[in-house]
Every structure is written in C-alpha cells, then in structure tokens.
C-alpha positions in Angstrom: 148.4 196.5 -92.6 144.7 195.8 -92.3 143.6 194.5 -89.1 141.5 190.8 -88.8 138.1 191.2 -88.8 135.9 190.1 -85.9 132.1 189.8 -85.9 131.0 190.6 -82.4 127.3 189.2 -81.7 124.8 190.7 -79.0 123.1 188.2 -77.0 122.2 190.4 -73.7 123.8 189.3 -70.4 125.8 191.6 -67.9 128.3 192.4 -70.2 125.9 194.4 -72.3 124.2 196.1 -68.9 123.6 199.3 -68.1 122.7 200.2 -64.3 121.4 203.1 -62.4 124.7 203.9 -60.7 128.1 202.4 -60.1 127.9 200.6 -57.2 124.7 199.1 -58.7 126.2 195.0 -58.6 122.4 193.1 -57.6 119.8 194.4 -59.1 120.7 195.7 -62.4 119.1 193.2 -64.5 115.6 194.4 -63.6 116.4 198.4 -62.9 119.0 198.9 -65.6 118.9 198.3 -69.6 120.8 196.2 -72.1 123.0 197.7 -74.8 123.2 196.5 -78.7 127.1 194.9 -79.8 127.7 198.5 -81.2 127.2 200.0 -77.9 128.9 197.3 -76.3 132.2 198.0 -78.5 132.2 201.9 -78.8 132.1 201.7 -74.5 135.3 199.8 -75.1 137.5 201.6 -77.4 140.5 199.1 -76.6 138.9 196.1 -78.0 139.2 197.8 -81.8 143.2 198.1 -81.6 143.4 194.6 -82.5 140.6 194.0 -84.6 138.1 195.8 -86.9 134.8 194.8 -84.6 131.4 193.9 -86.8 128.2 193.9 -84.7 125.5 191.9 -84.8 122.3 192.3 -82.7 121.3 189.1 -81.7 119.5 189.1 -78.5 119.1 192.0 -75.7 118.2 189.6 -72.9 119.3 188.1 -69.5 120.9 184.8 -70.2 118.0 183.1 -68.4 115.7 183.6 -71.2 118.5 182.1 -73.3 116.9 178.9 -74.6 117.3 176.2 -77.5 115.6 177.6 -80.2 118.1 180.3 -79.5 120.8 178.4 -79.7 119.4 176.8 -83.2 119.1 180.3 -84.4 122.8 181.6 -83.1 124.2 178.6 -84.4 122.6 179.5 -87.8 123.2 183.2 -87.6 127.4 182.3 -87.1 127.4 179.9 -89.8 125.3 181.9 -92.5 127.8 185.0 -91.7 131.0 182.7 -91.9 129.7 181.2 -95.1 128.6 184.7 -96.7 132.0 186.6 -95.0 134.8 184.6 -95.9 137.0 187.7 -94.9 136.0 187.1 -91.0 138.8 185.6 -88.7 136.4 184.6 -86.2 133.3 185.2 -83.5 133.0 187.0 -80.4 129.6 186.1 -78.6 128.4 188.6 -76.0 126.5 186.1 -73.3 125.2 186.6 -69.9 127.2 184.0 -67.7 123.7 182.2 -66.2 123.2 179.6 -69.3 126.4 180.6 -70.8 128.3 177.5 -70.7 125.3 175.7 -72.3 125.3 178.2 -75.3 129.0 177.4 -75.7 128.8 173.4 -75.7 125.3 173.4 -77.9 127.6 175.8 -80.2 130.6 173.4 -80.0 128.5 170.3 -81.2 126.9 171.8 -84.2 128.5 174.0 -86.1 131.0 173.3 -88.4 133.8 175.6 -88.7 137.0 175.7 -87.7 137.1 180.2 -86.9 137.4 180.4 -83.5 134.5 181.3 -81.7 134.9 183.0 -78.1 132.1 183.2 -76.1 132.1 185.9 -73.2 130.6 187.3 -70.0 130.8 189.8 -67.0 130.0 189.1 -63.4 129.6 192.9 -63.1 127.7 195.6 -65.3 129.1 197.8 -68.1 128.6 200.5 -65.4 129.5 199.3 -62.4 132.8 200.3 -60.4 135.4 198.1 -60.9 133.6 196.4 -64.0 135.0 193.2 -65.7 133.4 194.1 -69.0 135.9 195.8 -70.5 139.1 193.5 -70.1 136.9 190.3 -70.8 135.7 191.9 -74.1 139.6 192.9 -75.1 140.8 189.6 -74.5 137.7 187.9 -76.1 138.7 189.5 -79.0 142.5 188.8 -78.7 141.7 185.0 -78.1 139.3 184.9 -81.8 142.1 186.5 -83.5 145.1 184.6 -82.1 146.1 181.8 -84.6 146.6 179.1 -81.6 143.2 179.7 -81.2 141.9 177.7 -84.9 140.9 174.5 -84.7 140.4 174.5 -80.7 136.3 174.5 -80.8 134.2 176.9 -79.4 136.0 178.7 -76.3 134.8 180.6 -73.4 137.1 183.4 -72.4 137.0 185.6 -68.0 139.1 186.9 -65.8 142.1 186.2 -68.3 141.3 182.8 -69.1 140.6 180.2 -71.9 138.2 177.7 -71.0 136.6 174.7 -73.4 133.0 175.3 -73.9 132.6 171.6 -73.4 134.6 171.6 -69.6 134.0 175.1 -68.0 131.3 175.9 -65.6 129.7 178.6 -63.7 130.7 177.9 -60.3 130.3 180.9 -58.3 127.0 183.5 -58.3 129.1 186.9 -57.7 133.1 186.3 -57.8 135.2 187.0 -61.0 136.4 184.2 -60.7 132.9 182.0 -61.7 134.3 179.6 -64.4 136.3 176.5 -63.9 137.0 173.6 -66.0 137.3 171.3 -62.5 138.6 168.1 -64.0 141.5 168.9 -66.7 141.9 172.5 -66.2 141.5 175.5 -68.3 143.4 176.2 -72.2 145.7 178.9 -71.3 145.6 182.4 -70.7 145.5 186.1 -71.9 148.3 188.1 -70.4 149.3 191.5 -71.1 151.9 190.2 -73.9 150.0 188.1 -75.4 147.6 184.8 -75.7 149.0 181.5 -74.2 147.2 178.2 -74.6 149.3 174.7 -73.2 146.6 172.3 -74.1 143.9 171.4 -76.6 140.7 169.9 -76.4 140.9 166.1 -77.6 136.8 165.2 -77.6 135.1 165.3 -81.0 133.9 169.2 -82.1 133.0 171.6 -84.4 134.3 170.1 -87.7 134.6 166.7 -86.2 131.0 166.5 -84.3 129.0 164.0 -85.3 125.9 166.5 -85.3 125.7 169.4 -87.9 123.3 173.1 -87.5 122.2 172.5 -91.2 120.9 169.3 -90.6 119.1 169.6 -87.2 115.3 170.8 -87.3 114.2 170.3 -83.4 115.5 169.9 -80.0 113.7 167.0 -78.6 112.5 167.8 -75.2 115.5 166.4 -72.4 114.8 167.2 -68.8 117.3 166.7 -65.8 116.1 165.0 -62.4 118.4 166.0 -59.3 119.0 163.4 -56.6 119.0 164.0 -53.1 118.4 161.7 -49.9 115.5 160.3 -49.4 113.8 161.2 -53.2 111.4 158.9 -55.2 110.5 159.2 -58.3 107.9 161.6 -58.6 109.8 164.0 -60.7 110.6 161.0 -63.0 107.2 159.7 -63.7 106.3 163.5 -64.1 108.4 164.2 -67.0 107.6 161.2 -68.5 103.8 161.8 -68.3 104.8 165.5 -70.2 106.6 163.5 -72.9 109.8 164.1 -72.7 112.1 161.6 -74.9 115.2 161.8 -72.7 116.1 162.1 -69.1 119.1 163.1 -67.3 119.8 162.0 -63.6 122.0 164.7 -61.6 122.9 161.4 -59.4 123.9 160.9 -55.7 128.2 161.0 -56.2 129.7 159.2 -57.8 126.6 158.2 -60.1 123.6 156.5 -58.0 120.2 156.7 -57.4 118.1 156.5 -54.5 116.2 153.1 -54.5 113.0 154.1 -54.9 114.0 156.6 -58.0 115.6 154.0 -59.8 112.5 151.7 -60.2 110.9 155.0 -62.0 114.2 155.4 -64.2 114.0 151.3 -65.2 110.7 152.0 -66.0 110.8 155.2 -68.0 113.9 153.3 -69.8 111.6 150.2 -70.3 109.0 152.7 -71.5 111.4 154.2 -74.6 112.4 157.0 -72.4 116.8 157.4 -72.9 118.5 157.7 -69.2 121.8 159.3 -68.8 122.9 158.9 -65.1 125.2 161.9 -64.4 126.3 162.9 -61.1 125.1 166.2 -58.9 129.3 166.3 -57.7 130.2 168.2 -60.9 133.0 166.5 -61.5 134.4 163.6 -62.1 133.3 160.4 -64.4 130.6 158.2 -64.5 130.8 155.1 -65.8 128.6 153.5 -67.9 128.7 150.4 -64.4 126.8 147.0 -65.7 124.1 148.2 -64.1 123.7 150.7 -66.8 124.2 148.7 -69.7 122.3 145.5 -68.0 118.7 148.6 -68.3 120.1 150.3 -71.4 121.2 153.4 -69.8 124.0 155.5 -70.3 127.0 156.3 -68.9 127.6 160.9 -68.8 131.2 160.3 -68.8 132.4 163.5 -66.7 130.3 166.4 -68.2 127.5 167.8 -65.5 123.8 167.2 -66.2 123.2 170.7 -68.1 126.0 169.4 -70.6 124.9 165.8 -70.6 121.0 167.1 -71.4 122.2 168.4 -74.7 124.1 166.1 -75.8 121.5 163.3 -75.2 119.4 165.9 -77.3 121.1 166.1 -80.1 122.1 162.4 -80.0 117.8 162.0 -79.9 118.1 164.0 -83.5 119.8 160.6 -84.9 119.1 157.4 -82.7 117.3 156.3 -79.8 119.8 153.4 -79.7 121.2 153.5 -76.3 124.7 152.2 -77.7 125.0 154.2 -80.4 124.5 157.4 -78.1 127.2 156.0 -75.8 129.2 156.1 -78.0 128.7 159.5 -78.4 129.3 160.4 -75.0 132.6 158.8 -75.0 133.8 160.9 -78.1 132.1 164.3 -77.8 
C-alpha cells in the first residue's frame, strides 16, 4: 500500500538549525547554520514511516526576516504545487516560531484549498540535547495526513498539539510549551496512537475566506501602535506621515486608548486612515463600543494586534469601507 504523499517546505527557523554543540540553546541563530527540507527530513528518519516526504526549499532564514512578500510568495508556491500535484495529501511548513503564527493566519485567509496545511516549529535546535525537532516534525506530518485534519484550515502543530493558525500564539521566548490558543483552547492532540481533534474552527477560512492568493497583488502597508500609560500620539501621527493606509491599536484592556492618543486615532480616521482598536491583554474581545462606530473604527473582535494587522490588510485589498471590513472581522 502506497503511503500519502506530503510536500514538506523549508522556510528556516530553529527547526531547520544547526548549532555548534548540544547544549548550544541561545545563540544558535547567529553561530550555527540552517538546513534545506531534505536535510531536515533525512535527520528525522521517523517522519517518512507515515508519509513519502517531498521537499521544497523555500527559505533558509530566521523567522524574523519572515515578511509579507513572503508570505505572498509561500502562499503561491503551496497553491501552484497543489494545483500541479493533485497526488499530494497535504503541506508541512517548516517555520521558525518568532512570526510563525502570522505566516499561519496570512496562509489561512488566502489560499484556497481544503489539504491540510500544518505549519511547525522548534524552541530548540536540530542539534541541541533534548531537541523538539524531531517529534514536532513526526506529528506535523501525522496531523497533514490524518483525514480529521481536511477541511480544518491551516493548523499549527508543538509539543503534541493542534492549534488554529487563526487563535494560537507565541507566548513564551524559551519553554516547549510557547503556543496557546488563550480564549477557546487548542484542536486536539497527537498522541502515540494516533491524532485526536474535539473541535473545529467555525470563523470563515481557506475555501470560505473572502480573500483569495490569485487575486491579491500588494499588501497595503498596516502598522500596529501599542498603548501604555501616559502615551500620546506621536507614534500615530508618525505612521500616518509614512503613509500607511491602516492602523492597528494594541489598546489599554479591555480596548481603550489613552486620551491624548485617541485625538490622533480620530484624526488619522478623519484623515482616510482605517483604525482597528485591539487590545495589548491578548485575549479576550473587543467590541466594536459606539464609540467606534460613532468615528468609523473598528471593532478586532478577539484576535491580538499582529492577527488584526493582516486582516485589516487584506480587507484594504477590497474596501476602505469601515463596515464592510467589520464585517470581516466578525466572520474571519
């Protein structure tokens, strides 16, 4: 019986690192080297007893360097190889975990297939004792393969777990334990006998996005503005003099600005500029309050300014309408 067939792209990140020596946990990604995907696979033997692994260079980077014009040209790469590889059962992406959960939700927006697509890390390098790479790469690849895992969007897959790409985050620098989905929770797990999801993502993806890789040409320039007591708006009035079309405020919880850096948000808004006030917490919801609608602003819902920045991005690819792209925040 032939095995499934799993295309295994190279991005960079710890996962495909090389150090010095194996206690070697800090400085790696300046002192040590990146592998290619076939490096990454043959140092892993395990991951091929489930699947026959096809590697595709990609990138050979830290995730830092990781930016949208990347993720335009991943998101082209996995849809030209689905397309022209009908035969593949789905996509594991080798990421560094820095900008990793922003790869995963750009991915999860735009492209349109329902293949599972399994985006994984490491907290420690290929070489390192004690190294994560290995066991996240084998049940990376069990996740793509598993049939439960169709139709579920792009998926982020650690330390045994399934994650959304639009709820996990990064949440700790060094532990194993890094991603969370804080609010809902993660999909399931990857145990020794076998993959076991209990829920499903509900918000619009993939198939059902409203946005689609083949038809977006630019990623209009988004920045994010962090609050903290006693800020004005200098960093508002900054980006706006740069040109940005869209901003994002990492609000005080549960969703406010200070005084001062609200006047500068009305008056970017008044100016053209879309505001999405999100909150710094990391959790939980904000509402789109009447104060919002009264300066046609928008609500983030619950996803954390990084997430909120792309999705006011793409929205930017279709309308400046701040109703329409609510909308869009309450179904993506």
């Amino acid at each position: 019986m032939s095995k499934p067939k799993i295309a295994v792209i190279g991005t960079g990140g710890t996962i495909s690192s090389i150090s010095t020596h194996s206690l070697e946990v800090l400085d790696y990604p300046e002192t040590g080297r990146k592998m290619e995907p076939a490096e990454a696979i043959e140092r892993v033997p395990e991951a091929a007893q489930f699947a026959e692994l096809l590697p595709l260079p990609f990138r050979a980077v830290g995730s830092t360097k990781i930016a949208p014009a990347d993720w335009m040209e991943l998101a082209q790469l996995i849809t030209r190889t689905a397309r022209e590889q009908a035969d593949i059962s789905g996509f594991v992406v080798l990421h560094g975990t820095a900008t990793l959960e922003e790869t995963a939700y750009f991915l999860s927006l735009v492209l349109k297939t329902d293949k599972p697509v399994v985006l994984v890390g490491a907290q420690r390098p290929a070489s390192a004792l004690s190294s994560d790479v290995g066991m996240n790469l084998v049940s990376a690849v069990r996740t793509a393969i598993d049939p439960q895992a169709l139709g579920k969007g792009v998926l982020i897959v650690l330390n045994d777990e399934i994650h959304s790409a639009r709820d996990a985050s990064k949440t700790s620098t060094y532990r194993l334990q890094t991603f969370k989905s804080r609010d809902f929770g993660l999909l399931g797990h990857v145990d020794g006998d076998g993959v076991y999801f209990y829920r499903a993502p509900l918000r619009r993806h993939t198939l059902e996005s409203a946005f689609d890789i083949a038809r977006i040409t630019e990623f209009p320039r988004v920045d994010i503005v962090y609050s903290y007591a006693g800020s004005d708006g200098c960093a508002v009035d900054a980006f706006v003099a740069a040109g940005t079309r869209g901003l994002v405020s990492a609000g005080l919880p549960p969703g406010l600005t200070t005084p001062i850096e609200r006047e500068s948000f009305e008056k970017a808004a008044h100016a053209g500029v879309l505001i999405v006030q999100s909150s710094r917490a990391g959790t939980g919801r904000v509402a789109r309050r009447s104060y919002l609608k009264d300066k046609a602003m928008i609500g983030a819902d619950n996803l954390t300014p990084q997430k909120a920045r792309i999705l006011l991005a793409l929205a930017l690819t279709q309308t400046s309408n701040p109703d329409e792209v609510q909308a869009l925040f309450d179904t993506h």
